[in-house]
LOKOL-34231 format. One record per residue (C-alpha): x, y, z; residue in three letters. Coordinates in steps of 0.02 Angstrom, whole numbers. Layout:
N
[pt [X Y Z] ALA] ...
This chain:
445
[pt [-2302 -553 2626] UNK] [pt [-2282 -410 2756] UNK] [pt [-2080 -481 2763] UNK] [pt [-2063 -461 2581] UNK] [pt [-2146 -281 2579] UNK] [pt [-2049 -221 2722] UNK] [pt [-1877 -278 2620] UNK] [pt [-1951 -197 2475] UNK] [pt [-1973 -25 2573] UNK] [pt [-1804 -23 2637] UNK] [pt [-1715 -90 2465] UNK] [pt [-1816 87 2410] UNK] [pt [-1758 195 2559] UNK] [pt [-1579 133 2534] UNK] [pt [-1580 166 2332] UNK] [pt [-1637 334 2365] UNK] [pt [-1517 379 2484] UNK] [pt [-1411 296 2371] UNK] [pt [-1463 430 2240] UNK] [pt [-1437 571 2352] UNK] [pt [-1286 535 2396] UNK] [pt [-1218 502 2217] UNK] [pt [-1296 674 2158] UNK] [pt [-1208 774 2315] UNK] [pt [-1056 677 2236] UNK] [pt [-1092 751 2068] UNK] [pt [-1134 926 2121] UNK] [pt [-961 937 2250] UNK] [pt [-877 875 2086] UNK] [pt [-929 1004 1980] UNK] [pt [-912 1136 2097] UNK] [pt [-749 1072 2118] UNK] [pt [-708 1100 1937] UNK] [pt [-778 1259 1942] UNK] [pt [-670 1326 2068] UNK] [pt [-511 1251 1983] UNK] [pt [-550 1353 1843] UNK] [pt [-600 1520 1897] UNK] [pt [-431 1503 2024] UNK] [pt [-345 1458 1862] UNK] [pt [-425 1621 1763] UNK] [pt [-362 1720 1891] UNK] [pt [-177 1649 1910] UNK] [pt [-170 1685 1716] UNK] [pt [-247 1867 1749] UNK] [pt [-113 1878 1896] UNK] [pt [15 1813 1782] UNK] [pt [-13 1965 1638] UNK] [pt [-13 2080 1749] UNK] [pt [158 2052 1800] UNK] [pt [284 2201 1784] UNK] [pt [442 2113 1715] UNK] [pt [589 2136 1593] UNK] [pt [487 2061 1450] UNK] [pt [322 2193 1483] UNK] [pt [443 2322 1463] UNK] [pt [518 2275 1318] UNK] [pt [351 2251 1243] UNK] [pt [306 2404 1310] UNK] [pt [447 2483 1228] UNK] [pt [428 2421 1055] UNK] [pt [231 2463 1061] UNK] [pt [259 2631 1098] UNK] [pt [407 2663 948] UNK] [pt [304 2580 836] UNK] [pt [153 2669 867] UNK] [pt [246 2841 858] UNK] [pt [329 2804 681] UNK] [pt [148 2760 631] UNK] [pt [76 2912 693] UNK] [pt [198 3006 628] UNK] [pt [187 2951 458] UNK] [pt [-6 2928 464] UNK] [pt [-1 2734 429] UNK] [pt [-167 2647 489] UNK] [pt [-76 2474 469] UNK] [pt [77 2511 586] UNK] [pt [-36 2603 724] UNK] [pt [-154 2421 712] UNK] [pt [24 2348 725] UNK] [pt [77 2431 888] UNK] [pt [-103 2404 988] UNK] [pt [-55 2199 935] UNK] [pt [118 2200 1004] UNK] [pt [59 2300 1163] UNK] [pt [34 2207 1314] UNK] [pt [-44 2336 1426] UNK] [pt [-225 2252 1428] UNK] [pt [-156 2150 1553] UNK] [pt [-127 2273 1700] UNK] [pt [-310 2333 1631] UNK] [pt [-407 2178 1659] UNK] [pt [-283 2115 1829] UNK] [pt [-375 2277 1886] UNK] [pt [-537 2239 1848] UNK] [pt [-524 2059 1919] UNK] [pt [-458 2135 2056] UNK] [pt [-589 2240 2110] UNK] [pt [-715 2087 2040] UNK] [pt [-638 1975 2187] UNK] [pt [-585 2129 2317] UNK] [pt [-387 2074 2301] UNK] [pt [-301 2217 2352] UNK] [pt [-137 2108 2312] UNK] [pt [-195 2106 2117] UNK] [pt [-250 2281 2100] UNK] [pt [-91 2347 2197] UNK] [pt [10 2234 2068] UNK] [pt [-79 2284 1901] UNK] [pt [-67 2477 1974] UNK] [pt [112 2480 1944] UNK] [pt [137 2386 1807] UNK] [pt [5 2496 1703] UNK] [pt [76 2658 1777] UNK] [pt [276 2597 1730] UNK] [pt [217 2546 1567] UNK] [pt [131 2700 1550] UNK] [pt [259 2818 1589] UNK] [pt [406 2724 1473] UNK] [pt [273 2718 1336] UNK] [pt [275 2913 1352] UNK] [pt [443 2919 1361] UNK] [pt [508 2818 1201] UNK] [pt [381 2901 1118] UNK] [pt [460 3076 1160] UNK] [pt [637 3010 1119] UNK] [pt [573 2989 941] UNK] [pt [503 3133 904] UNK] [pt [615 3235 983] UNK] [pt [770 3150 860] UNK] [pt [623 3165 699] UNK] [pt [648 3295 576] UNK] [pt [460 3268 565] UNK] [pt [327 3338 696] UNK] [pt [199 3370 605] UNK] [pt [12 3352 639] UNK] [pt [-51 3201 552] UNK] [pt [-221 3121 540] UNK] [pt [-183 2998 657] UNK] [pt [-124 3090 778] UNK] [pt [-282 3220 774] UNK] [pt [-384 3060 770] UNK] [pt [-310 3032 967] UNK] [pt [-359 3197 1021] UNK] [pt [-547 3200 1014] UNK] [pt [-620 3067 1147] UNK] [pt [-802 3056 1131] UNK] [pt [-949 2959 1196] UNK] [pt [-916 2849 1058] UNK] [pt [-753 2784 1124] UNK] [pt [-820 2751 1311] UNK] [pt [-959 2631 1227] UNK] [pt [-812 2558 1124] UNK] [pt [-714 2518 1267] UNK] [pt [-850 2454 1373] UNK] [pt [-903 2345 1245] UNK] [pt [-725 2277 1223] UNK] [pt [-711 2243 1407] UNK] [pt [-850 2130 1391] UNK] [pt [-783 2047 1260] UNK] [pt [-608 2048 1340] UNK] [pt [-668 1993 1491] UNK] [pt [-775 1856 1444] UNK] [pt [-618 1793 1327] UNK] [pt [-505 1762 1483] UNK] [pt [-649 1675 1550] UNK] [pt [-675 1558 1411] UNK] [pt [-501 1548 1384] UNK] [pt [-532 1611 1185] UNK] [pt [-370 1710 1139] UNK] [pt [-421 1752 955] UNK] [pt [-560 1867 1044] UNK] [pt [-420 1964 1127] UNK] [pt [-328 2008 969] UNK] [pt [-513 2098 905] UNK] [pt [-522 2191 1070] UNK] [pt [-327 2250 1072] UNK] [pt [-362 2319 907] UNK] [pt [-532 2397 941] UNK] [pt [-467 2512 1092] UNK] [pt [-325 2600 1077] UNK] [pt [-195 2583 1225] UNK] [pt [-11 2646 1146] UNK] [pt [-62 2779 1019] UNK] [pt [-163 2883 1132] UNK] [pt [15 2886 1261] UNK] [pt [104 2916 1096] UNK] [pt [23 3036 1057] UNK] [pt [35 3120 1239] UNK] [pt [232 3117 1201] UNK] [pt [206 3219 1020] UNK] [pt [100 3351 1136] UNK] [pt [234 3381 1249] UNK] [pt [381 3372 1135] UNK] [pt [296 3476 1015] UNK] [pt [225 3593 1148] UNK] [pt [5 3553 1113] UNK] [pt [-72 3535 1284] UNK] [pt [-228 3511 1167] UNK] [pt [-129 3346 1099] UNK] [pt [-81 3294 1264] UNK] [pt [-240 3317 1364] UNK] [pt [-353 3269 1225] UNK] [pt [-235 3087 1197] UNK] [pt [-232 3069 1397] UNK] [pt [-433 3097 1398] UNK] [pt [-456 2954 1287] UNK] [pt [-333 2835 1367] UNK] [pt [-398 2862 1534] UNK] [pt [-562 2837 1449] UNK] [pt [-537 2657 1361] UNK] [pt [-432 2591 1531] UNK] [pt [-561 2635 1646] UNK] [pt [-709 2569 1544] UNK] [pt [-611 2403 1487] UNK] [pt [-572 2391 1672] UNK] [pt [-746 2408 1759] UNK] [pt [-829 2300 1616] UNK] [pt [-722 2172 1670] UNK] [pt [-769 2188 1836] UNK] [pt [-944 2147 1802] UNK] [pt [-934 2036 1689] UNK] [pt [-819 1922 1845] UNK] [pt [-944 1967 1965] UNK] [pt [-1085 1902 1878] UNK] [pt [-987 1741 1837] UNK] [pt [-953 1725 2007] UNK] [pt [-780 1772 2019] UNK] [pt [-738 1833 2224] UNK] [pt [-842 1822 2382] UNK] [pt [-1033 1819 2397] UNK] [pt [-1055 1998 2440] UNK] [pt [-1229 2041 2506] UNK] [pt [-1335 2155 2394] UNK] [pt [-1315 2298 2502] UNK] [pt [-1101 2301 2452] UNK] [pt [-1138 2249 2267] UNK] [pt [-1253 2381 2253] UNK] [pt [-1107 2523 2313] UNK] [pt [-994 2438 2203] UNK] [pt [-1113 2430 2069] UNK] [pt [-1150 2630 2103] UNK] [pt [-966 2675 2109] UNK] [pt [-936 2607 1939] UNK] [pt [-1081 2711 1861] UNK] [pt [-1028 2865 1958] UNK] [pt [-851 2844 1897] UNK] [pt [-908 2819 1723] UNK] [pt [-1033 2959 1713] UNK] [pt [-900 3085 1777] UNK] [pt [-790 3018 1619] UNK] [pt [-947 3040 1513] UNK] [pt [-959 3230 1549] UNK] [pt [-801 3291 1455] UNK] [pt [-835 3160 1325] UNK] [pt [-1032 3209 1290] UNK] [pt [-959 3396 1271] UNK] [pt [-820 3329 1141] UNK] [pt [-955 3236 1044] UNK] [pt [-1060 3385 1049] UNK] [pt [-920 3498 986] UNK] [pt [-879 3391 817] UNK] [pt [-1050 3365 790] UNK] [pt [-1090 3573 790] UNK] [pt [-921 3566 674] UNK] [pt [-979 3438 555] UNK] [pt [-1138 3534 532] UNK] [pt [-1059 3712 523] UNK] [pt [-952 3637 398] UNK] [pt [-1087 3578 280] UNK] [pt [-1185 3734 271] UNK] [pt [-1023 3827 241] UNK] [pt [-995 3714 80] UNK] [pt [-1174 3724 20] UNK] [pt [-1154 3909 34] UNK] [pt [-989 3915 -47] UNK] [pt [-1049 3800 -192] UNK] [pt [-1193 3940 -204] UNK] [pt [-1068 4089 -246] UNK] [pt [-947 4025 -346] UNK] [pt [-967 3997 -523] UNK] [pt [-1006 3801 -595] UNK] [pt [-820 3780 -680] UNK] [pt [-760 3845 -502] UNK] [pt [-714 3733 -388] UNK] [pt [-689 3700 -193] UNK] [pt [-499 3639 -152] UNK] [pt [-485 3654 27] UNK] [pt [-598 3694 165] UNK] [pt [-560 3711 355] UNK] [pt [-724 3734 472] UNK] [pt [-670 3760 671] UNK] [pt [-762 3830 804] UNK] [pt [-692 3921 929] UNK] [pt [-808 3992 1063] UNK] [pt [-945 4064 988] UNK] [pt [-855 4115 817] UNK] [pt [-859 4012 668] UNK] [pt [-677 4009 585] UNK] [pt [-677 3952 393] UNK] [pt [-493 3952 288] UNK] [pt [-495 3872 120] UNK] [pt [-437 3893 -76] UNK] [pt [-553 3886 -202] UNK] [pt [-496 3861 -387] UNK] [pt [-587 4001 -509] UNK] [pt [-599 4073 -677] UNK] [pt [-628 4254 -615] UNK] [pt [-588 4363 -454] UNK] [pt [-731 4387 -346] UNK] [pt [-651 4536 -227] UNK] [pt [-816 4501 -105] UNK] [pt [-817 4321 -96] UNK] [pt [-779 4307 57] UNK] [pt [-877 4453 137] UNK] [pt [-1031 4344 42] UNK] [pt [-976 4200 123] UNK] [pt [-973 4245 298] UNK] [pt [-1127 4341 300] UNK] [pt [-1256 4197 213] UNK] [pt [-1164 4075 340] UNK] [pt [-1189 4163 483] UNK] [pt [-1375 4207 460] UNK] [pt [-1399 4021 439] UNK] [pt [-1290 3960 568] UNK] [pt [-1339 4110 692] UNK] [pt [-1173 4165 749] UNK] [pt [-1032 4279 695] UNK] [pt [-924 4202 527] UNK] [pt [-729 4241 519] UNK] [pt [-696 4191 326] UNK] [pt [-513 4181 288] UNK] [pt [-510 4137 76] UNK] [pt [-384 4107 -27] UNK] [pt [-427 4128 -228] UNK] [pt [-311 4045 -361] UNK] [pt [-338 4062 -549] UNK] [pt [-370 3933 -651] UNK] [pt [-270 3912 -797] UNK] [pt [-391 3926 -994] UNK] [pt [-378 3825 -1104] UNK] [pt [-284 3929 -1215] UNK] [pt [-136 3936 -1073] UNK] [pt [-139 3737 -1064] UNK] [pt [-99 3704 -1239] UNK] [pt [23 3833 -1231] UNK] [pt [102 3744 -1096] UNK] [pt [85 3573 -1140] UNK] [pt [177 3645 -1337] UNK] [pt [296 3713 -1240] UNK] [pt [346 3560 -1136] UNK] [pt [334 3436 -1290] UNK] [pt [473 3564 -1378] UNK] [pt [548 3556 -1203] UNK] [pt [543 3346 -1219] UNK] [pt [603 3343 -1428] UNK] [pt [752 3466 -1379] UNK] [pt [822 3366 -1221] UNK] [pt [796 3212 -1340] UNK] [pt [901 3289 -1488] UNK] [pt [1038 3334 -1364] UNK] [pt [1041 3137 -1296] UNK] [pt [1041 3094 -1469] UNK] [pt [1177 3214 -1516] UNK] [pt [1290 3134 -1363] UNK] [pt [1262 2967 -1414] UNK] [pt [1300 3021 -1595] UNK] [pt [1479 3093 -1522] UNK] [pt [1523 2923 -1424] UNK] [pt [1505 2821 -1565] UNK] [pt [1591 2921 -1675] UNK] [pt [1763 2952 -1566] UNK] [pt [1763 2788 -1505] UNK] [pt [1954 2738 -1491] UNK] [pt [2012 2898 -1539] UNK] [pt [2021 2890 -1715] UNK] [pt [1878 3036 -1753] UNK] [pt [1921 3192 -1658] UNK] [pt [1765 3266 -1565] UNK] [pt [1793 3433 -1599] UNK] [pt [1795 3364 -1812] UNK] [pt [1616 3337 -1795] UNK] [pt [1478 3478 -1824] UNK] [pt [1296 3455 -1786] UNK] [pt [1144 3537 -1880] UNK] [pt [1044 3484 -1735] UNK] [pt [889 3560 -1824] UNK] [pt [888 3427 -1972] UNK] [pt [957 3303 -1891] UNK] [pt [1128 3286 -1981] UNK] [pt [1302 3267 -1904] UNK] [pt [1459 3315 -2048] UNK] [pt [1623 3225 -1998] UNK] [pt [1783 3339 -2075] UNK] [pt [1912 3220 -2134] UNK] [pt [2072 3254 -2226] UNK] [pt [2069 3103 -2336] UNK] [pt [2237 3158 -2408] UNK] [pt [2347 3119 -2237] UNK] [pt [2246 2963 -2194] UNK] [pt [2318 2808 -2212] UNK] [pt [2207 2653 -2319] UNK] [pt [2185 2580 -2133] UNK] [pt [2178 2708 -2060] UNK] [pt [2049 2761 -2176] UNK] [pt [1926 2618 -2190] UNK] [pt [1918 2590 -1996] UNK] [pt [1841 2790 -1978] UNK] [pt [1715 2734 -2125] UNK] [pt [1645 2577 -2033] UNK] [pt [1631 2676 -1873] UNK] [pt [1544 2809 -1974] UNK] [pt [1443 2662 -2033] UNK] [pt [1394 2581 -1882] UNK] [pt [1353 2749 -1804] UNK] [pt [1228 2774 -1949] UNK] [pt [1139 2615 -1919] UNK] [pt [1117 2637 -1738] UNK] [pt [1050 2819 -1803] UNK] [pt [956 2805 -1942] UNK] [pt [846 2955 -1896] UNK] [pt [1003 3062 -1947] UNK] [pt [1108 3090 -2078] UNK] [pt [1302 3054 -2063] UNK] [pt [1417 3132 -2188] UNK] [pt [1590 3115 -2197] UNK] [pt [1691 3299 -2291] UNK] [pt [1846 3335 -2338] UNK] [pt [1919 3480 -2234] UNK] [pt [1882 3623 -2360] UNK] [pt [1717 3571 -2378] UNK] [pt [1668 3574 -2192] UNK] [pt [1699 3781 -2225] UNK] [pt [1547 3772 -2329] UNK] [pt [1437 3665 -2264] UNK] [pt [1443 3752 -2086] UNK] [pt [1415 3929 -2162] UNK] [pt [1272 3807 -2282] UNK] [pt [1189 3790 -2103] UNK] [pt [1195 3925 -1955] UNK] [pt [1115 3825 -1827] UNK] [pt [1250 3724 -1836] UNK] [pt [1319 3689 -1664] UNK] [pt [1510 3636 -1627] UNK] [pt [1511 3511 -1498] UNK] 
């Protein structure tokens, strides 16, 4: 009995160190795979960040089609150039870089973001400077105006971006290319210098430096907390951590002071248009309306459609939206007349007479081709009486020959059944005396 128990213990001892063993197996095993894959994650992050003949090209391309977008104000070809860009690359080989403290990587994406940067700037002058168009477009004021807004855009498509390379899920990427602008803001950095805006320039550099630095240090966290780098002790994750919020609250200044300027704007603007509405009569109406600040002034330009000259319009304007608005009101307003009703039917008589008298002449030329088609009726034969719609083709029946004679009627009749809105006569010579003196509107073509 005690033999059997004591084979029975050890069977038991040597099953559970079996166990052990077999689940130090499994754990090695799938630490094992883990490693493969994060080293694989960052040979593909090493492997975008590359600066070679193909990033520039790509580079290249982004940047010209970006500028012919912003140029013409084309949402689609601006999306366009952000998919063809490859610059999130450099971005996130940065923020893996810092992630796993390889000076190698971040050394490496460095230059390839600041080459691509500068010959993004550079095609992007090279168009505009050969444009006969430079002027300020929608798009391009869209670039100039960094906000708050954008720096929670970008850090939430670093996450995203981030936790794409991680999980290997491309189609992600495509979303977060599109949702922060790389190429158009260093487009339009090139229109501010070629066209001479420091505004453009500083406001389009602003918001680039704002999505790269947020895409970058979201993608730094987002690898640390997946493990990405050395085991740091809390004490360096903390500085890290600190230096990424110092960095990004020193970006958030001039962006919070941006956000608070078009916000003052967008409310300036609506009680300038309430007031507006106020003072001008209901048929009158509001065509354009500019509201800027500048400072501590309030600048409003705009053209309002009316039936009736108000000389103090303006002087009304500025003084209601100041009280309301508490500062001083520079109104700059441009008043245009609107046309009565009496004035529009006169106008729209005068261009259907217009329409019936450059149809009658058309009609009068087609008339004249038929009619001296191969030469047999002379064009200057013909009078017109334009008026009542009858053409009177002199003839001297006496010289013409029976041929002669019955080839000029069918081409008078064919003529008058592709006219049959007119009247074509055909007159002996010493009739067509009469019948032009008969009718003195009668024109000789």
């Amino acid at each position: 009995m005690a033999s059997r128990s004591g084979t029975s213990g050890s069977d038991s001892a040597t099953n559970h160190a079996g166990a052990e063993r077999s689940g130090i197996f499994v754990d090695l095993s799938a630490q094992k795979r883990t490693d493969e894959s994060r080293a694989l994650t960052l040979a593909g992050v090493a492997r975008d960040a590359r600066l070679d003949r193909q990033f520039l090209i790509l580079i290249a391309l982004a940047s010209a089609i970006a500028t012919l977008g912003l140029l013409q104000s084309s949402t689609a070809v601006v999306i366009g150039a952000m998919l063809v860009s490859p610059l999130m690359g450099p971005i996130m080989g940065v923020g893996f870089g810092v992630a796993t403290i390889d000076l190698g990587l971040i050394r490496r994406s460095l230059v390839t973001l600041a080459a691509g940067m500068a010959l993004a700037v550079l095609v992007a002058m090279f168009i505009i400077l050969i444009s006969p168009i430079q002027d300020v477009t929608p798009e391009l004021r869209a670039r100039t105006q960094p906000t708050l807004m954008d720096l929670g855009v970008a850090v939430v498509g670093g996450i995203a971006g981030a936790i794409a390379i991680i999980r290997n899920m491309s189609g992600v990427m495509v979303g977060v290319a599109i949702a922060t602008a790389l190429v158009p803001p260093l487009a339009t950095v090139g229109f501010g210098i070629v066209t001479g805006r420091a505004d453009f320039a500083t406001g389009a550099a602003l918001l680039f430096l704002t999505n790269t630095l947020a895409i970058a240090f979201a993608a730094t966290i987002v690898a640390r907390i997946n493990r990405f780098g050395p085991s740091l002790t809390p004490q360096h994750t903390a500085v890290q951590l600190v230096g990424i919020i110092a960095t990004l609250g020193v970006l958030s200044i001039p962006l919070a002071i941006s956000l608070d300027n078009i916000g003052r704007e967008v409310r300036a603007r609506a009680i300038v248009q309430s007031e507006l509405a106020g003072l001008l009569q209901p048929r009158d109406r509001i065509e354009n309306l500019n509201v800027s600040i500048a400072g501590d002034d309030v600048s409003v330009e705009g053209v309002v459609l009316v039936d009736k000259f108000t000389p103090s319009l303006g002087d009304k304007l500025a003084k209601t939206s100041g009280q309301r608005l508490g500062r001083e009101v520079l109104v700059d307003l441009a008043q245009v007349k609107r046309q009565t009703n009496a004035a529009e039917e006169s106008q729209d008589r005068l261009n259907r007479r217009i329409s019936a008298l450059e149809q009658r002449d058309a009609e009068v030329e087609a008339i004249l081709s038929s009619l001296t088609v191969g030469g047999l009726i002379e064009r200057d034969s013909i009078l017109f009486d334009a008026q009542a719609r009858r053409a009177i083709i002199n003839r001297d029946r006496g010289a013409e020959a029976g041929e002669v004679a019955a080839a000029k009627d069918r081409i008078v009749t064919e003529a008058q059944s592709r006219f049959p809105g007119w009247l074509l006569q055909s007159a002996n010579l010493e009739g067509a005396t009469s019948a032009s003196e008969a009718a003195p509107e009668v024109n000789n073509e």
